[in-house]
C-alpha positions as CSV (number, residue, x, y, z in Angstrom):
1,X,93.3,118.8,89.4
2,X,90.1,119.1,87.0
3,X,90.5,118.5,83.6
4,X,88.4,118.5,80.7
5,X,87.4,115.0,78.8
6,X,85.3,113.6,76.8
7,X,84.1,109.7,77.2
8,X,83.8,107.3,75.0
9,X,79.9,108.1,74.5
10,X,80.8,112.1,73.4
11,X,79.7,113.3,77.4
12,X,82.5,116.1,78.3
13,X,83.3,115.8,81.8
14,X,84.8,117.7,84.4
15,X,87.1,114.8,86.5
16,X,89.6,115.3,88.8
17,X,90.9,112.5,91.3
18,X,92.3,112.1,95.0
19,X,94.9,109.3,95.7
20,X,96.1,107.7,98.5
21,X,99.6,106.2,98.5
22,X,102.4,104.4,100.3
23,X,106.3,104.7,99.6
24,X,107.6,101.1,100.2
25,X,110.8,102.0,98.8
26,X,112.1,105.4,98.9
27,X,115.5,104.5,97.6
28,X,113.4,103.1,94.0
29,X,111.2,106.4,94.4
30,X,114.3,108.9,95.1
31,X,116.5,106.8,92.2
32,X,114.3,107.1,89.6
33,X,112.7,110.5,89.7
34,X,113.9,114.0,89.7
35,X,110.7,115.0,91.3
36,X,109.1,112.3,93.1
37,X,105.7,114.1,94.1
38,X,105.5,115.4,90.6
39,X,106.3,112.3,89.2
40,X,103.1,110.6,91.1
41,X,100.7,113.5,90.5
42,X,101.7,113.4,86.6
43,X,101.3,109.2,86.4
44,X,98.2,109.4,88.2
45,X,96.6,112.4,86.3
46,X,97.4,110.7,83.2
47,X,95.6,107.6,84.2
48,X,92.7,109.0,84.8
49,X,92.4,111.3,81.5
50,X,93.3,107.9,79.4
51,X,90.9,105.4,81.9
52,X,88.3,108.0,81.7
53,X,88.6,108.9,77.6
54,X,87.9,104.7,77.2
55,X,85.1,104.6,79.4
56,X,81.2,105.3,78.4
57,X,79.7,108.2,81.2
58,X,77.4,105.0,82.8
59,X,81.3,103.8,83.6
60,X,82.2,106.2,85.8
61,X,80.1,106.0,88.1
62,X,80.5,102.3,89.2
63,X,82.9,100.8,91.6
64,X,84.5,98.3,89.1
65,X,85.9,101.4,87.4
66,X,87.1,102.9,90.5
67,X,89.2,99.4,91.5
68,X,90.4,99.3,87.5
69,X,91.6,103.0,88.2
70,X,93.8,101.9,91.5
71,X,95.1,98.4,89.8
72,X,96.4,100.3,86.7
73,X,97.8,103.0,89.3
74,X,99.2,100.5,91.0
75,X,101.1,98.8,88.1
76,X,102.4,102.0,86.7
77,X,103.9,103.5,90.1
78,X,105.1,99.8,91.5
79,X,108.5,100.2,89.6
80,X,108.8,104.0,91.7
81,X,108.3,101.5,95.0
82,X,105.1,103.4,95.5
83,X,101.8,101.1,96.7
84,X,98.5,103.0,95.5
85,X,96.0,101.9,98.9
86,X,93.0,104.4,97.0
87,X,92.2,106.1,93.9
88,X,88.9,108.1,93.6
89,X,87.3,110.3,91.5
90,X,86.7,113.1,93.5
91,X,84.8,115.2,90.5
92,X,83.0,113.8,88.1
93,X,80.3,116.0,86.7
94,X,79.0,117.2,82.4
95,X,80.2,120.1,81.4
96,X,79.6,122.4,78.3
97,X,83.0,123.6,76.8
98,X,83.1,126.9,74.6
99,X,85.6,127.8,72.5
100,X,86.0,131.9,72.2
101,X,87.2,132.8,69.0
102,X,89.8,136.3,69.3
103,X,89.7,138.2,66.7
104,X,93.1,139.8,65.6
105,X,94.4,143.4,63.9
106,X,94.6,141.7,60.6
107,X,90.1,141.2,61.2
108,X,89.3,144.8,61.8
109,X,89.0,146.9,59.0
């Protein structure tokens, strides 16, 4: 899924990732989660809004920061007996973000 961020060098940036994965051990996987697709989507999402947030816009569009992306992936989901085989930003694009401002009962006069 999409979300918002902003990199190290103030760009906000629409990113959203696609991973692909192995189970190497479903008894870890099934042990430790309630959810175990959940529990993948929200490690992996994570990574990429706090690997993204520490990187400069130039950053993200090299392959060294697509192989950092999969190694910490890897690292955080190897306890789950899950093996991360590709991580990939699948958008990556500026955006402009605008706030609305609602105005309530207690405004109008």
């Amino acid at each position: 899924r999409t979300q918002s961020l902003v990199t190290t060098d103030g760009k906000t940036v629409g990113v959203g990732g696609m991973v692909t994965y192995r189970v190497n051990d479903v008894v870890a996987l099934l042990g430790k989660t309630f959810d175990a697709d959940q529990t993948i989507k929200d490690l992996c999402g994570g990574t990429i809004s706090e690997i993204v947030r520490t990187a400069a816009w130039a950053d993200l569009q090299t392959q060294e920061f697509e192989r950092e992306l999969r190694m910490i992936m890897r690292k955080r989901l190897r306890p789950f007996g899950v093996r991360i085989i590709r991580a990939t930003l699948t958008d990556c694009t500026p955006i402009r973000v605008y706030k609305l401002v609602n105005s309530t009962s207690a405004d109008v006069g």
